[in-house]
C-alpha positions in Angstrom: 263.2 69.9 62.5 265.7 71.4 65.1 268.5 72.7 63.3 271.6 73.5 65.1 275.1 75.4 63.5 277.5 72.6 65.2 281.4 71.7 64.9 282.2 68.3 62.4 285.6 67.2 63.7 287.8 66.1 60.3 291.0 65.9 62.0 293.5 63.6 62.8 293.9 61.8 66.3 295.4 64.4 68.4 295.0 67.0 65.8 291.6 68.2 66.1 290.2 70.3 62.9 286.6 71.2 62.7 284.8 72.3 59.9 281.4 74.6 60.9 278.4 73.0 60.2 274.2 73.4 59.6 272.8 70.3 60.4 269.9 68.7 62.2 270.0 68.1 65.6 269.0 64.4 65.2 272.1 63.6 62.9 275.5 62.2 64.4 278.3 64.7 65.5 280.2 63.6 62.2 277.3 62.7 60.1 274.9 64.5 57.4 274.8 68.1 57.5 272.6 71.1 55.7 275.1 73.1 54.8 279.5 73.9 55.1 279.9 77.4 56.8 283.4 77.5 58.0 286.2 76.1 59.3 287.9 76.0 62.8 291.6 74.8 63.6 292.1 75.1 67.5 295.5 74.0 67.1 298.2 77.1 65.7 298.4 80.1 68.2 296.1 81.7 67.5 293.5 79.5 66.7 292.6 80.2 62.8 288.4 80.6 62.3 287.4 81.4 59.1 283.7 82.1 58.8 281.1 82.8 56.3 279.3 85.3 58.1 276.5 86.1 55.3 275.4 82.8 55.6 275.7 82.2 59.4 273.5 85.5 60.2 270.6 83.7 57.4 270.8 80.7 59.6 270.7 82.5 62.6 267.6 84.8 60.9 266.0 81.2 60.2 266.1 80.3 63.6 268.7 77.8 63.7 270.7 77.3 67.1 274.6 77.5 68.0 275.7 75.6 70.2 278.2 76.7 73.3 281.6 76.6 71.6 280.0 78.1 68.3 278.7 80.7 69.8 281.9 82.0 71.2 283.3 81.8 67.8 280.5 83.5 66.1 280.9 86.5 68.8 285.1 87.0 68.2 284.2 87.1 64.9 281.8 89.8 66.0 279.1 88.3 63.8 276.0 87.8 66.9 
């Protein structure tokens, strides 16, 4: 099982909001995921992350894989 931490987009049209996600890499962008992490709103200036970072480093430490976009946001929260 490849798990990947992912963005889940909950927002409106035109309104993007993403919540920070553990889920396999098999599963739909918007589907079933392992586990809730944090959120992400690219929209206010600045952009607002907020960011378990306990639980993102024991996923990391298990091996699962960001992807692009999370990993910028896991390194200005200065968490990898």
């Amino acid at each position: 099982m490849a798990v990947k931490i992912r963005l889940r987009r909950i927002g409106a049209k035109k309104a993007p909001y993403y919540r920070i996600v553990v889920a396999d890499s098999r599963y739909p962008r918007d589907g079933r995921f392992i586990e809730e992490i944090g959120t992400y709103d690219p929209t206010k200036n600045p952009s607002v992350i907020n960011i378990d970072g306990d639980k993102a480093k024991e996923w990391l430490g298990k091996g699962a894989q960001p992807t692009e976009t999370v990993k910028k946001i896991l390194k200005i929260k200065e968490i990898v």
